[in-house]
N, C-alpha and C positions, 0 to 999 in steps of 0.2 A: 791740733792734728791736721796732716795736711793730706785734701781729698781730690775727690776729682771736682767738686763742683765750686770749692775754694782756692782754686792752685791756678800757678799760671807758669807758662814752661819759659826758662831762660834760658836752657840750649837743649839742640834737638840737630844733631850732625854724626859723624861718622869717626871723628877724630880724636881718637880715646887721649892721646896728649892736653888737647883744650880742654876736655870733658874733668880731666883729674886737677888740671889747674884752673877751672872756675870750680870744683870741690873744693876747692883746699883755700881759695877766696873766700869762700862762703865758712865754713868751718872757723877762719880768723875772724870775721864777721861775726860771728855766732848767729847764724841765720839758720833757721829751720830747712832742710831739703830732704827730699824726695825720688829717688833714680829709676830708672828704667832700662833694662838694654836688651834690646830686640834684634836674635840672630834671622837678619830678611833670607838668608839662603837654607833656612829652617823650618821657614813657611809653608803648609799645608797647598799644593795647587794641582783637583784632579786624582791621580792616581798614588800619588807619595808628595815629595817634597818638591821645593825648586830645584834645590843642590841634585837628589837623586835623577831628577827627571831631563836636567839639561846638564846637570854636570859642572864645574867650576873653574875649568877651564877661562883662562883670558879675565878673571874676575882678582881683583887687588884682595889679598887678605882684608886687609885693614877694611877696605870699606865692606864686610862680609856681618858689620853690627852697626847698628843706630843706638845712640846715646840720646837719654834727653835726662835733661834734670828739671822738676818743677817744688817754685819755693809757694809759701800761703800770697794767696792777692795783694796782705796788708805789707807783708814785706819785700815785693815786687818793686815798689820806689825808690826803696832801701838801698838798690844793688848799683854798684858802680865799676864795672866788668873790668879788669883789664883787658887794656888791645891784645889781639892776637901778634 
């Protein structure tokens, strides 16, 4: 089981393309993972959100989520990424 205090994160970016092809590494691998995706324009700040309180204007869809994926510690050595 993979936790917070056993895990180690091997990607943590914006670019849901990479994000699905280090999954789909990891799956042929048969490596244990972990995901997380965090909408930053969703975020609690003050009175409402970011998005509601400054709007989203001038801001890239795409980078509008953070990706991370994290596998267990032991199989952290394991990984051998392909290049972007």
């Amino acid at each position: 089981m993979i936790t917070h205090f056993n895990s180690k994160s091997v990607y943590l970016g914006a670019d849901l393309r990479r994000f699905n092809e280090i999954r789909d590494y990891l799956d042929q691998a048969h490596i244990r993972y972990k995901y997380k995706v965090k909408n930053r324009m969703g975020q609690w700040a003050g009175r409402g959100t970011i998005r509601s309180n400054t709007g989203s204007a001038g801001q890239p869809a795409a980078s509008a989520h953070e990706y991370e994926i994290l596998v267990h510690k032991d199989d952290f050595d394991k990984i051998r990424l392909p290049q972007a």
